[in-house]
TORPA-4810 file (N, C-alpha, C, O; in nm, 3 decimals):
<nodes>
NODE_1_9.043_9.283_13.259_8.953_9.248_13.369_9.028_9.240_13.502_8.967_9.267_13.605_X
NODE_2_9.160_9.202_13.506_9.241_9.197_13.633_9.286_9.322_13.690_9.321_9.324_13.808_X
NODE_3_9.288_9.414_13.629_9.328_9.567_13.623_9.197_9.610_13.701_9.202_9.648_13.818_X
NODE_4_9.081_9.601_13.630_8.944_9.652_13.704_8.943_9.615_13.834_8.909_9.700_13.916_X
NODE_5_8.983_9.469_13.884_8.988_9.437_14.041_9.069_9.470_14.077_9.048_9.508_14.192_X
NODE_6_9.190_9.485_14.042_9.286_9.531_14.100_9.263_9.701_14.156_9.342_9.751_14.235_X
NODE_7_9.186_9.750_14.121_9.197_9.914_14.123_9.042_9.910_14.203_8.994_10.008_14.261_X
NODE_8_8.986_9.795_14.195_8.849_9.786_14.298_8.903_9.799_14.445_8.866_9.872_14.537_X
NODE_9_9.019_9.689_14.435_9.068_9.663_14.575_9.143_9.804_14.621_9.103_9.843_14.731_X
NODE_10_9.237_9.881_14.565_9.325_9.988_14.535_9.223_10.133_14.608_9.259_10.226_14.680_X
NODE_11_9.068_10.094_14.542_9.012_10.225_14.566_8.964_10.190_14.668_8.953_10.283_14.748_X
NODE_12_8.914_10.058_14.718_8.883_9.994_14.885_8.955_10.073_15.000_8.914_10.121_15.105_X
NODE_13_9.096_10.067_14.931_9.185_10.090_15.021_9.173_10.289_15.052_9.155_10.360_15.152_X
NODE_14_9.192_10.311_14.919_9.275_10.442_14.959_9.097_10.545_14.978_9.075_10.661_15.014_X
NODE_15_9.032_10.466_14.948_8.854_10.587_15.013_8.896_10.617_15.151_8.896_10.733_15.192_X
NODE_16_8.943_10.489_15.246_8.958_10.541_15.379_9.051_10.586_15.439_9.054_10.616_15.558_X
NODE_17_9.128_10.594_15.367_9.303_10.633_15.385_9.292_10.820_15.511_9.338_10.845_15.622_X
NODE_18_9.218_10.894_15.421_9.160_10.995_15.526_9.157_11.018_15.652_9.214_11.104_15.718_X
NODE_19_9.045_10.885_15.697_8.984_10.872_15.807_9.110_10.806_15.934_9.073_10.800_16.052_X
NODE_20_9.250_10.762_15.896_9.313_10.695_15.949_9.337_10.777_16.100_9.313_10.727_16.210_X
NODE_21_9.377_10.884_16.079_9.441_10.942_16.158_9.284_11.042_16.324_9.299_11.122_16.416_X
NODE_22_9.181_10.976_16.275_9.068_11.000_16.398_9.022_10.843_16.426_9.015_10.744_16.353_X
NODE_23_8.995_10.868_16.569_8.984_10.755_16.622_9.086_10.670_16.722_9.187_10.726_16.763_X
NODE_24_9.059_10.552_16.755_9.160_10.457_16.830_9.237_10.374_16.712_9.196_10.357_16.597_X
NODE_25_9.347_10.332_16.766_9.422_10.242_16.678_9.433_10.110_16.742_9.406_10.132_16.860_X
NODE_26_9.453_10.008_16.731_9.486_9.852_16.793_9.496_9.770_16.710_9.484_9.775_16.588_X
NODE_27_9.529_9.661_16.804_9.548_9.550_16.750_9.497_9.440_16.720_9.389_9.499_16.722_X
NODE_28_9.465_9.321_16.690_9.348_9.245_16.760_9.452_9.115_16.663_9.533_9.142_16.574_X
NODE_29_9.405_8.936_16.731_9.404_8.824_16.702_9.277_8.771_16.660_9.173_8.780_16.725_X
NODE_30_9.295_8.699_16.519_9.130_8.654_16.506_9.126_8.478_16.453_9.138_8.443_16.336_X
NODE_31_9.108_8.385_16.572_9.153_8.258_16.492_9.029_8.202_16.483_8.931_8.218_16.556_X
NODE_32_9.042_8.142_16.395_8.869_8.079_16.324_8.869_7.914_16.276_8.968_7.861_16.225_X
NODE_33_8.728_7.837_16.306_8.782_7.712_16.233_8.656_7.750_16.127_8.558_7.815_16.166_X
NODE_34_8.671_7.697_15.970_8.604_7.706_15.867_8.539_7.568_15.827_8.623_7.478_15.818_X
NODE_35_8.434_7.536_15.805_8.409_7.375_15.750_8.326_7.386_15.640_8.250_7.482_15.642_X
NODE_36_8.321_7.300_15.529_8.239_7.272_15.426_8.208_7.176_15.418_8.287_7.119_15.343_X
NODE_37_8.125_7.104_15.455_8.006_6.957_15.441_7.933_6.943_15.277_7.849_7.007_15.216_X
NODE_38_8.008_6.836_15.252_7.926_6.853_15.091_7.782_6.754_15.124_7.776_6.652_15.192_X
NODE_39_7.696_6.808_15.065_7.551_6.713_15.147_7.516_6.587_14.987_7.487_6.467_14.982_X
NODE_40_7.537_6.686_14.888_7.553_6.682_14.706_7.590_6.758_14.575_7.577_6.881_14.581_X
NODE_41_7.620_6.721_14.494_7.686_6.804_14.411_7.594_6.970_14.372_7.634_7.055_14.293_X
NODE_42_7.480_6.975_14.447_7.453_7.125_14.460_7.394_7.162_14.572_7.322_7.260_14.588_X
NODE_43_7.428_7.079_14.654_7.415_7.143_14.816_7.504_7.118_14.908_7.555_7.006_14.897_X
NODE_44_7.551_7.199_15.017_7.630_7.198_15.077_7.653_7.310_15.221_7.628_7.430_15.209_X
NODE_45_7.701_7.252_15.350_7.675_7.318_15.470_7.772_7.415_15.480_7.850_7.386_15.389_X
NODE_46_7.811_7.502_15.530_7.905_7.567_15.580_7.903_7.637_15.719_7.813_7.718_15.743_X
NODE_47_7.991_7.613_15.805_7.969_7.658_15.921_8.137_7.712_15.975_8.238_7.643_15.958_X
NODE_48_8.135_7.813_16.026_8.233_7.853_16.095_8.261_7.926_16.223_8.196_8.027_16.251_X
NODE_49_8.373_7.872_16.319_8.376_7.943_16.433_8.502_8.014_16.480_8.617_7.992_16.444_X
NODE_50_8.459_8.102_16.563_8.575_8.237_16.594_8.571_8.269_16.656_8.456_8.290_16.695_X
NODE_51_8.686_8.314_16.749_8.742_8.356_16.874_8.855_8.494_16.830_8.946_8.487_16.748_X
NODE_52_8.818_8.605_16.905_8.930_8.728_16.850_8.920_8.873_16.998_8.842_8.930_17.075_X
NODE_53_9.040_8.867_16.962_9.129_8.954_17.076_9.144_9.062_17.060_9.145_9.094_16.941_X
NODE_54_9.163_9.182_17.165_9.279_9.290_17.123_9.386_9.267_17.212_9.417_9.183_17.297_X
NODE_55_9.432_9.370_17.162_9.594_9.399_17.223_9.657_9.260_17.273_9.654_9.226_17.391_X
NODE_56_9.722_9.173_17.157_9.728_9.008_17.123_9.628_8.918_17.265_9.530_8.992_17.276_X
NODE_57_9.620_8.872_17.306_9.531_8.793_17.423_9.455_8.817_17.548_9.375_8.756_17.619_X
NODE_58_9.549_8.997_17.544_9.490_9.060_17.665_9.363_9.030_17.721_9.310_8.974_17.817_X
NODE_59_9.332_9.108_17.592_9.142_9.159_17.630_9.056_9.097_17.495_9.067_9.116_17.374_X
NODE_60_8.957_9.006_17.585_8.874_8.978_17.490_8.753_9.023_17.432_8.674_9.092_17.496_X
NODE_61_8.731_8.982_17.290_8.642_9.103_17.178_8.522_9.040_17.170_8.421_9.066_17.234_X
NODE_62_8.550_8.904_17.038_8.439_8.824_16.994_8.420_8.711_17.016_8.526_8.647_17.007_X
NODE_63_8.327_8.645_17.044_8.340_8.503_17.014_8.202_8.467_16.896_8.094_8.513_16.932_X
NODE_64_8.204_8.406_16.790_8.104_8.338_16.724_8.083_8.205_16.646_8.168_8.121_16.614_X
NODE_65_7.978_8.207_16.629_7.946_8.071_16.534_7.802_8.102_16.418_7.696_8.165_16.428_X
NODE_66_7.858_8.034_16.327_7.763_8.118_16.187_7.737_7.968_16.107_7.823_7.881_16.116_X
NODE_67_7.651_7.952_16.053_7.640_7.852_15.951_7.551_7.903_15.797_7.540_8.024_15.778_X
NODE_68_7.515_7.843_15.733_7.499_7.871_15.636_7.426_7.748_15.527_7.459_7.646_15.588_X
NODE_69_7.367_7.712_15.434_7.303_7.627_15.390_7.305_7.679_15.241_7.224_7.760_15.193_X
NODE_70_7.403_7.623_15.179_7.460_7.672_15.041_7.417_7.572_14.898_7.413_7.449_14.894_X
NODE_71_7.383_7.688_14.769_7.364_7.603_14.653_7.405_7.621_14.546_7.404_7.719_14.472_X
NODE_72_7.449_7.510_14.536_7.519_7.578_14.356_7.484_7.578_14.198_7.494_7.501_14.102_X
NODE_73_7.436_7.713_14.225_7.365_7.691_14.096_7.453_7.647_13.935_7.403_7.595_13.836_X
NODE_74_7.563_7.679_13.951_7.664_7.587_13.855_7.793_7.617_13.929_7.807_7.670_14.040_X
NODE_75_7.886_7.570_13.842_8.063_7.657_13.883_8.113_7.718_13.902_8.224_7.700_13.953_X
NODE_76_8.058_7.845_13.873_8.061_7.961_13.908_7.973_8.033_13.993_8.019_8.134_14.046_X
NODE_77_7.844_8.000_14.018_7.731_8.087_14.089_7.711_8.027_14.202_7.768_7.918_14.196_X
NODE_78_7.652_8.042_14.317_7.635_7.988_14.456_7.573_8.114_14.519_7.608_8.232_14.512_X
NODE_79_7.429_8.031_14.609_7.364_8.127_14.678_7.339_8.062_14.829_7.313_7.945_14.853_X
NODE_80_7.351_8.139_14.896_7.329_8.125_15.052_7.221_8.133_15.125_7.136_8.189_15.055_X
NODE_81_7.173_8.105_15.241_7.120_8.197_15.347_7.132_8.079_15.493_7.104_7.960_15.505_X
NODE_82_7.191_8.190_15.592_7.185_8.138_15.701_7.224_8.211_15.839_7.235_8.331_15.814_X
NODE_83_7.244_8.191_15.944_7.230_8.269_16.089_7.352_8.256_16.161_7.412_8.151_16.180_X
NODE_84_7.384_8.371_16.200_7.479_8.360_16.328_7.450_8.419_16.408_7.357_8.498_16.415_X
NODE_85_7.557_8.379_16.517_7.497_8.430_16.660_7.644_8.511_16.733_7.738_8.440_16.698_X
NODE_86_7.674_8.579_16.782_7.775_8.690_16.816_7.804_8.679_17.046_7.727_8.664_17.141_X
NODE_87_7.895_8.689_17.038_7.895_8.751_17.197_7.998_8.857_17.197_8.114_8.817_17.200_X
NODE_88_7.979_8.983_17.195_8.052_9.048_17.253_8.097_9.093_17.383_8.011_9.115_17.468_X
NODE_89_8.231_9.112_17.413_8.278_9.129_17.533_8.250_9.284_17.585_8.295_9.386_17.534_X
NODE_90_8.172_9.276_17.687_8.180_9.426_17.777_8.319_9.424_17.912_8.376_9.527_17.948_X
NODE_91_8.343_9.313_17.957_8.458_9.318_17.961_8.511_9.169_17.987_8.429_9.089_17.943_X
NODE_92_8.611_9.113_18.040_8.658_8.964_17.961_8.526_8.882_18.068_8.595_8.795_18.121_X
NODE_93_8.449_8.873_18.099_8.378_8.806_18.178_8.212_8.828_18.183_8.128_8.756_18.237_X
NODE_94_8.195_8.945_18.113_8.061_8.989_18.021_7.996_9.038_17.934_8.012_9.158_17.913_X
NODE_95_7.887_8.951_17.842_7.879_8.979_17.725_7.770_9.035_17.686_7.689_9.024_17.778_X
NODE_96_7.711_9.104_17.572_7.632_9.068_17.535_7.601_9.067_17.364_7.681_9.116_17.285_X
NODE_97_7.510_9.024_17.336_7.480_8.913_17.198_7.416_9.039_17.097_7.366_9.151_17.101_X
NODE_98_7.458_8.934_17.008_7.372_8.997_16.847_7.321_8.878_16.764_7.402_8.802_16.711_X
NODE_99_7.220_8.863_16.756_7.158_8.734_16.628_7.175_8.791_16.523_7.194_8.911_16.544_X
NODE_100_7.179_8.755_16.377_7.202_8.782_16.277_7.210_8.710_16.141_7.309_8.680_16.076_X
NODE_101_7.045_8.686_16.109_7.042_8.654_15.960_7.074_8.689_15.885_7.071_8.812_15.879_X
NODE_102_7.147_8.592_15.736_7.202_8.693_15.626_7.157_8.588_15.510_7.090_8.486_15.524_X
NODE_103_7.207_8.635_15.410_7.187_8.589_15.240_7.246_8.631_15.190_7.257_8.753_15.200_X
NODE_104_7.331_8.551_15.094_7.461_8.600_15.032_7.442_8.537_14.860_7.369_8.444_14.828_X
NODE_105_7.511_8.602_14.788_7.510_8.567_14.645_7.672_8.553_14.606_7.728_8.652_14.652_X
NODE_106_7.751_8.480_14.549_7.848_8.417_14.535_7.899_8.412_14.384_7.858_8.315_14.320_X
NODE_107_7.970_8.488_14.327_8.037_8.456_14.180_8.222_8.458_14.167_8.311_8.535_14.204_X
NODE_108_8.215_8.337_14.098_8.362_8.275_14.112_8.422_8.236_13.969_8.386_8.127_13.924_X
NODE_109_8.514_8.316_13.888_8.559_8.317_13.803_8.716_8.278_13.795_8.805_8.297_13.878_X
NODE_110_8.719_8.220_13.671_8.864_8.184_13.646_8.916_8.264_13.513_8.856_8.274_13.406_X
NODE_111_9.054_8.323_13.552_9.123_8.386_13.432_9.255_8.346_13.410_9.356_8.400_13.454_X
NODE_112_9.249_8.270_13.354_9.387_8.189_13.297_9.446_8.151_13.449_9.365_8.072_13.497_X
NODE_113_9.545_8.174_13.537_9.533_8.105_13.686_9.487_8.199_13.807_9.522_8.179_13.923_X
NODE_114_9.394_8.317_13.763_9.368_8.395_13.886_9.268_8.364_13.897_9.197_8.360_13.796_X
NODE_115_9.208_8.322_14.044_9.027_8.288_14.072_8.982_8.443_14.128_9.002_8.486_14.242_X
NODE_116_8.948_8.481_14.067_8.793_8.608_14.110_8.663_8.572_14.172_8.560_8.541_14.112_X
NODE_117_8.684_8.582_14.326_8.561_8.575_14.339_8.532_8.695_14.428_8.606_8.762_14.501_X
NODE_118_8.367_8.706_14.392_8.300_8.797_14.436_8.181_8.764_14.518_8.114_8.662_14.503_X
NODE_119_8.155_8.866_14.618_8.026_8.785_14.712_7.954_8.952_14.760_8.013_9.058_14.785_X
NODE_120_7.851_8.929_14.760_7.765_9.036_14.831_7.630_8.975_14.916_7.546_8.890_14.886_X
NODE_121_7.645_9.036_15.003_7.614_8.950_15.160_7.497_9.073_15.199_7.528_9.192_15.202_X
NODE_122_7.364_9.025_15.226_7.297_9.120_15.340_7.259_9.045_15.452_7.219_8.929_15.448_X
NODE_123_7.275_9.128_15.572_7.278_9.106_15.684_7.182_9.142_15.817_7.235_9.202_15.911_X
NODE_124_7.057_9.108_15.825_7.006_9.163_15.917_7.029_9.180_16.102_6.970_9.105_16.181_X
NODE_125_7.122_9.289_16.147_7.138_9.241_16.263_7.045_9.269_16.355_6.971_9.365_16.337_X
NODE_126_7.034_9.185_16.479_6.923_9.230_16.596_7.073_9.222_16.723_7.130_9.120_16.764_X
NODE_127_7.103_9.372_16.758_7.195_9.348_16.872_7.146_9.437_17.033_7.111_9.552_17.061_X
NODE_128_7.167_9.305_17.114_7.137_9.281_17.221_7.223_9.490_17.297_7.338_9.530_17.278_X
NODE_129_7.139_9.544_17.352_7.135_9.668_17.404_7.193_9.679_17.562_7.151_9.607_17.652_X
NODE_130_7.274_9.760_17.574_7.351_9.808_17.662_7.297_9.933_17.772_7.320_10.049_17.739_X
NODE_131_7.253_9.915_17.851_7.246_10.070_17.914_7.317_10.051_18.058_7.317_9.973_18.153_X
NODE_132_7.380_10.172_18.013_7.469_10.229_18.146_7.577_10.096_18.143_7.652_10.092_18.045_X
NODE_133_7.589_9.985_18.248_7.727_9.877_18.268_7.585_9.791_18.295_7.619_9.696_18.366_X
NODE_134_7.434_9.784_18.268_7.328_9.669_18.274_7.312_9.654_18.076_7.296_9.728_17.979_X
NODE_135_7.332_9.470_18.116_7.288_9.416_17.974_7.123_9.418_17.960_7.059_9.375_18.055_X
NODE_136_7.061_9.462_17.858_6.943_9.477_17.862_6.871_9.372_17.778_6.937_9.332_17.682_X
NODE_137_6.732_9.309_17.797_6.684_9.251_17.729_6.615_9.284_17.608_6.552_9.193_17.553_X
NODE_138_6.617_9.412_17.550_6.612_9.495_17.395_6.680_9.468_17.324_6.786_9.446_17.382_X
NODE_139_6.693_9.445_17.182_6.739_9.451_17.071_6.754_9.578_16.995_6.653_9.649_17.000_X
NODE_140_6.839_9.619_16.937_6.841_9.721_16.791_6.863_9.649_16.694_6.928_9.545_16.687_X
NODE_141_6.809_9.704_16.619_6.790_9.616_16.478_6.875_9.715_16.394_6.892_9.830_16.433_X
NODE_142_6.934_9.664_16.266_6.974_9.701_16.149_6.992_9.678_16.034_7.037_9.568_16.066_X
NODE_143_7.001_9.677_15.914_7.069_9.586_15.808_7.210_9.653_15.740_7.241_9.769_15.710_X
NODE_144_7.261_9.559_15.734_7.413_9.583_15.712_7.453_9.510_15.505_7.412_9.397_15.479_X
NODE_145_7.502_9.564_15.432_7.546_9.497_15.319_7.686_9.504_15.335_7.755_9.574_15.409_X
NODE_146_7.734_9.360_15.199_7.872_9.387_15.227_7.922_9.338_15.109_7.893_9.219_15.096_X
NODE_147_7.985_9.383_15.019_8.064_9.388_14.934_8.199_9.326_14.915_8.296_9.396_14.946_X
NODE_148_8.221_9.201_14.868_8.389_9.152_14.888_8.446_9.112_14.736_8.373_9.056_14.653_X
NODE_149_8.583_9.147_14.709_8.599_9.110_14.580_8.730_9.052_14.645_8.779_9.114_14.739_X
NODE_150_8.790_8.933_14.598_8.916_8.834_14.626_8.956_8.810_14.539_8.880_8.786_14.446_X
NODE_151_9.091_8.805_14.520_9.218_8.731_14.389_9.310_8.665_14.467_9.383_8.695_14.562_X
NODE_152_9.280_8.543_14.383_9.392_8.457_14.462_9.475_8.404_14.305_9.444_8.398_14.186_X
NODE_153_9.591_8.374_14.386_9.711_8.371_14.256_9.772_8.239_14.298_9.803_8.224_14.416_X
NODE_154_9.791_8.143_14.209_9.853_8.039_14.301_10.029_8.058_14.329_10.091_8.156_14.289_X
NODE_155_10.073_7.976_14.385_10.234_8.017_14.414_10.326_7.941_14.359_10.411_7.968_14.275_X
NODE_156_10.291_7.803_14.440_10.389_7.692_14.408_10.275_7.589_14.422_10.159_7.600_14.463_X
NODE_157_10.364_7.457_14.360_10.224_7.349_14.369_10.367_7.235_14.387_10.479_7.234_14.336_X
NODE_158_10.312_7.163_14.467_10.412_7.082_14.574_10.331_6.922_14.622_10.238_6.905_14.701_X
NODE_159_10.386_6.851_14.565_10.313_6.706_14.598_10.181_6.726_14.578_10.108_6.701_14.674_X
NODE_160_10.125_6.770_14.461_9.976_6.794_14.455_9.876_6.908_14.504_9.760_6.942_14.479_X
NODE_161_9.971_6.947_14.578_9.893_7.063_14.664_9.931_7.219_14.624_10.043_7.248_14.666_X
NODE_162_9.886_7.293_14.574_9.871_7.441_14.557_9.874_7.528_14.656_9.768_7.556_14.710_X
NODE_163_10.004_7.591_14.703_9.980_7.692_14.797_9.944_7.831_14.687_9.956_7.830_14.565_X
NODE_164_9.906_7.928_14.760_9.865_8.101_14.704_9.832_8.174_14.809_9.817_8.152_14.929_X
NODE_165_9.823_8.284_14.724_9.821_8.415_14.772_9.706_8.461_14.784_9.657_8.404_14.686_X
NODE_166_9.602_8.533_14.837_9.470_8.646_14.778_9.540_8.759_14.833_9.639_8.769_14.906_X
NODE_167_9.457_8.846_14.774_9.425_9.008_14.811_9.274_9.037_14.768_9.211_9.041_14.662_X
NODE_168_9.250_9.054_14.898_9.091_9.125_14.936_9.054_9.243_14.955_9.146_9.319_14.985_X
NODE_169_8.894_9.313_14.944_8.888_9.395_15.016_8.720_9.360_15.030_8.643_9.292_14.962_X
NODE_170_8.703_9.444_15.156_8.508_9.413_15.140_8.503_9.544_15.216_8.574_9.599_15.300_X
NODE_171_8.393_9.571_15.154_8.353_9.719_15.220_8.151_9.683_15.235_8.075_9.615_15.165_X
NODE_172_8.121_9.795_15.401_8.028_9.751_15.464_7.924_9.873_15.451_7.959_9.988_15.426_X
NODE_173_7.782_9.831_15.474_7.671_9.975_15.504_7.620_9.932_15.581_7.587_9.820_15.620_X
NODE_174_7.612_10.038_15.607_7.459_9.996_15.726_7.359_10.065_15.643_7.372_10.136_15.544_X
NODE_175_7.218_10.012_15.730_7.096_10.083_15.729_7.008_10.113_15.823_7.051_10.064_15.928_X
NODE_176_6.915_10.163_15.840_6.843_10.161_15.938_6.815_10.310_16.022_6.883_10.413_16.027_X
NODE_177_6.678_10.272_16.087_6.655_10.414_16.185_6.751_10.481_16.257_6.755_10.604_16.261_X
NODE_178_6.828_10.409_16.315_6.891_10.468_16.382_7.011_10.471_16.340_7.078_10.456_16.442_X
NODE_179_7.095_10.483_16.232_7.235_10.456_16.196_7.211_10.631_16.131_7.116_10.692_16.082_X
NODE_180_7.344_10.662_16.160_7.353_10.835_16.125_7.518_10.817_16.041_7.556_10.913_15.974_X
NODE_181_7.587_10.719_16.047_7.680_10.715_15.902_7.662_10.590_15.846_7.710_10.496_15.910_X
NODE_182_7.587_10.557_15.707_7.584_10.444_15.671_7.736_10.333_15.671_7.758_10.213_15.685_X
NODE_183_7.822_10.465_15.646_7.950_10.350_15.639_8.026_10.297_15.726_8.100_10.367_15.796_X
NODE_184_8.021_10.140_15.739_8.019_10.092_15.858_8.122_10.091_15.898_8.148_10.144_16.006_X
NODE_185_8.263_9.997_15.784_8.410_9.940_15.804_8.433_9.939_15.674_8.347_9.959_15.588_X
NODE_186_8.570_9.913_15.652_8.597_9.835_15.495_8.740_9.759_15.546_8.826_9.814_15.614_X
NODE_187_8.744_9.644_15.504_8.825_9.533_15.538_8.943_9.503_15.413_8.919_9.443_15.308_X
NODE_188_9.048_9.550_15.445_9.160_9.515_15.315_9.273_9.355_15.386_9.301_9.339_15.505_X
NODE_189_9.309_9.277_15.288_9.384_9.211_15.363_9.485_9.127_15.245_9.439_9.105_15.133_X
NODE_190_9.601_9.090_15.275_9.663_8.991_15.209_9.720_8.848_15.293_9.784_8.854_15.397_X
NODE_191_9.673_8.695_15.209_9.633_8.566_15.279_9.761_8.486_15.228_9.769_8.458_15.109_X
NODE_192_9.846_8.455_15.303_9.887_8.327_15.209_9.798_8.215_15.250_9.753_8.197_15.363_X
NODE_193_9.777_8.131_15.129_9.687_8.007_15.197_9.771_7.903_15.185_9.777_7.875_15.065_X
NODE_194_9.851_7.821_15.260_9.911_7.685_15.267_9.804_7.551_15.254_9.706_7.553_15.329_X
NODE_195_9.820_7.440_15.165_9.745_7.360_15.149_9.838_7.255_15.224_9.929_7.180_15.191_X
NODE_196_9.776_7.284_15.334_9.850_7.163_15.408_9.820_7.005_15.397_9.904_6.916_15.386_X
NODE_197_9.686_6.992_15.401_9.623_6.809_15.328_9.545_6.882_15.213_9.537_7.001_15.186_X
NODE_198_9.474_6.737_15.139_9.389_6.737_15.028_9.250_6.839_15.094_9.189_6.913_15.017_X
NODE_199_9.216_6.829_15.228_9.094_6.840_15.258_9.082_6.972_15.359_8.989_7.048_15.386_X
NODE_200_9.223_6.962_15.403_9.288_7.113_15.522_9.358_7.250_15.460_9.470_7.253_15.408_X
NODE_201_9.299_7.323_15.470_9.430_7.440_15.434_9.417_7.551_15.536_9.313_7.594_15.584_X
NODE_202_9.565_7.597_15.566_9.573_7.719_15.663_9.607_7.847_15.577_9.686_7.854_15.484_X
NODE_203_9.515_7.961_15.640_9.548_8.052_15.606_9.579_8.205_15.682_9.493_8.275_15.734_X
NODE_204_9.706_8.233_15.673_9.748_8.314_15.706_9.725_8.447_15.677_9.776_8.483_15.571_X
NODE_205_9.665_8.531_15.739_9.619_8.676_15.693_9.677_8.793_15.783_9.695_8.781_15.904_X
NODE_206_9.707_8.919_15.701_9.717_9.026_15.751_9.593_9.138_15.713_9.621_9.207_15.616_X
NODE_207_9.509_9.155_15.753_9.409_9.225_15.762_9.431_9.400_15.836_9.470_9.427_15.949_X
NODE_208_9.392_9.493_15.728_9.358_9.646_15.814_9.195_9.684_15.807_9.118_9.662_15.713_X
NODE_209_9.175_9.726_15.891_9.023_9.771_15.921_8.978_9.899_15.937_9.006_9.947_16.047_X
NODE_210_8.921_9.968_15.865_8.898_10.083_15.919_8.767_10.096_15.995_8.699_10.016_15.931_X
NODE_211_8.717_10.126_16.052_8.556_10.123_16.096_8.518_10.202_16.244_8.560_10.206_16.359_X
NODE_212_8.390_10.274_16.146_8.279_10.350_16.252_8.242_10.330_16.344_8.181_10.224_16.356_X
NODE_213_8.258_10.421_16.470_8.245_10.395_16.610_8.097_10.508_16.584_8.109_10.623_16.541_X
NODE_214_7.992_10.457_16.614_7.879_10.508_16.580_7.844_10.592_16.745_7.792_10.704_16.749_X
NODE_215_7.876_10.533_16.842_7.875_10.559_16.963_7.976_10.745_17.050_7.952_10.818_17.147_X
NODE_216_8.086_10.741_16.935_8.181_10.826_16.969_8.179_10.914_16.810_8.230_11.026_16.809_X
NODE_217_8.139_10.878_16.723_8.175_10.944_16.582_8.284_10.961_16.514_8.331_11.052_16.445_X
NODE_218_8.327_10.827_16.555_8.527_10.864_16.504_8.557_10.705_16.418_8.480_10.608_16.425_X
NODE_219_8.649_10.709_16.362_8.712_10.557_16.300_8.848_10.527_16.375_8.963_10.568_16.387_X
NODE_220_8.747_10.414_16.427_8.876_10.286_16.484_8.950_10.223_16.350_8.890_10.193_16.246_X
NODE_221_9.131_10.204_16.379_9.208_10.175_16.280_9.269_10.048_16.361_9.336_10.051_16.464_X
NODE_222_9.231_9.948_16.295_9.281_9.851_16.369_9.370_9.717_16.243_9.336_9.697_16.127_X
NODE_223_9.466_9.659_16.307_9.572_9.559_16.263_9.508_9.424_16.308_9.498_9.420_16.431_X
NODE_224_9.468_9.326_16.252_9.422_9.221_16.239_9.540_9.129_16.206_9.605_9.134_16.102_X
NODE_225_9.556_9.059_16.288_9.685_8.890_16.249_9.538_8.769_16.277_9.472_8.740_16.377_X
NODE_226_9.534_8.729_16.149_9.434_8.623_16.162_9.489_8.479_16.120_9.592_8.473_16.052_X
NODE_227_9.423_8.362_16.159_9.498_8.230_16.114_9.324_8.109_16.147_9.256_8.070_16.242_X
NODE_228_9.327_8.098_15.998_9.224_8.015_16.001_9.235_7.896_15.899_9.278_7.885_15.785_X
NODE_229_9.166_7.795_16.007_9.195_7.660_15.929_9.035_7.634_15.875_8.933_7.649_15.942_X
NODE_230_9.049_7.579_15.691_8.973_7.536_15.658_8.950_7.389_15.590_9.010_7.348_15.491_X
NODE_231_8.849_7.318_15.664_8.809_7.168_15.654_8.731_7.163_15.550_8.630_7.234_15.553_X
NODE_232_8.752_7.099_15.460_8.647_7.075_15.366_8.602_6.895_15.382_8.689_6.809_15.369_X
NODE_233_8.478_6.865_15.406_8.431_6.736_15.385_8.322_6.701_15.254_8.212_6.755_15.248_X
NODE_234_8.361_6.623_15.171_8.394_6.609_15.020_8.383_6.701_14.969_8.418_6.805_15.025_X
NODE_235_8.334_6.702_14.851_8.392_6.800_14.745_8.327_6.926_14.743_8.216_6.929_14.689_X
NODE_236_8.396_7.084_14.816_8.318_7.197_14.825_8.371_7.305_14.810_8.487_7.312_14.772_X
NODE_237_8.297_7.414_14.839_8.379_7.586_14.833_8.379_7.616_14.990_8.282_7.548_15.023_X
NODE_238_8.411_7.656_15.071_8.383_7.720_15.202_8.378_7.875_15.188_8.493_7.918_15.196_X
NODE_239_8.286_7.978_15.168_8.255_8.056_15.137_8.237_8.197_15.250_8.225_8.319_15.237_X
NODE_240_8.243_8.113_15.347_8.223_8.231_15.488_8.305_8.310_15.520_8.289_8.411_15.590_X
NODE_241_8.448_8.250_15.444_8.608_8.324_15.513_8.583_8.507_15.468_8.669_8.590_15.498_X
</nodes>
């Protein structure tokens, strides 16, 4: 069974391997805070926020905030649904927005010490329309799915606390009238996660991206350095990362 994810993540990777060499290349910073609110032992909040760059601080990309209203149907299963809201930069001083409901389904397995989890996410976006250098008051609509499979391995375990490793990948679609390549991005990355308190952990990621410039017809290849801290308040999963 570890072999099968392993070669899930493997074929994540090398489908877009192709596409590397059309398109722009960059860089980008993506720092995020993560929280989990336990409300009861099968409900629970999740909300997270993010700020992300290119070319390290230069020029700014995203800013968001997402929450989520989570249940667990046992130890392994957990289902979602909830909204975020997006600003993208047209340039560091103007934006404009995307709303975006989603619903996510959540399965989390243990194999002797590797956790498997898996999540598939749909996404309805409504994003705020551009013409010419005027932000417009129109929406385009779309729906987006997304596919993520994670292994995390633990490392060392140190005064109680478990640091590890994952390796990810999530791969994206679109849908919709107006989308002419369903395939949106696919996201590969490796995390160390440091358990810094009982309730805090940082995690360190190197993330590659490949993804569709629907506008130009080419794939942007971009390097992701991400660092996100996750809060858990009592006992939960934080599921958004």
């Amino acid at each position: 069974m570890k072999l099968v994810y392993l070669l899930m993540i493997l074929f994540g990777m090398l489908e877009v391997k192709a596409q590397r060499e059309n398109g722009n290349s960059y860089n980008m910073i993506w720092l995020g805070y993560y929280n989990n609110t336990t409300i009861n032992q099968k409900w629970n909040v999740n909300t997270d926020i993010q700020h992300r760059t290119k070319n390290g601080f230069a020029i700014q990309s995203q800013t968001l905030i997402r929450t989520a209203l989570v249940h667990k149907v046992n130890k392994f299963i957990n289902v979602s649904a909830g909204a975020a809201h997006f600003r993208y930069y047209i340039t560091n001083s103007i934006t404009r927005g995307e709303w975006r409901p989603w619903q996510e389904f959540g399965l989390n397995s243990i194999y002797g010490k590797v956790r498997v989890g898996n999540r598939l996410r749909s996404e309805q976006r409504f994003n705020q329309v551009v013409k010419g250098e005027e932000i417009s008051n129109d929406y385009r609509f779309n729906w987006r799915f997304r596919y993520k499979v994670e292994l995390e391995l633990p490392l060392v375990k140190q005064n109680e606390k478990t640091h590890s490793v994952s390796f990810c990948n999530e791969f994206f679609i679109n849908a919709g009238k107006e989308i002419s390549n369903p395939f949106d991005q696919n996201r590969s990355f490796v995390s160390i996660n440091y358990q810094l308190l009982k309730n805090v952990k940082l995690l360190f990621q190197y993330m590659y991206i490949v993804q569709f410039q629907q506008s130009k017809s080419n794939y942007d290849n971009v390097s992701v350095i991400r660092l996100n801290v996750l809060h858990t308040i009592g006992n939960g999963n934080t599921t958004n990362k």
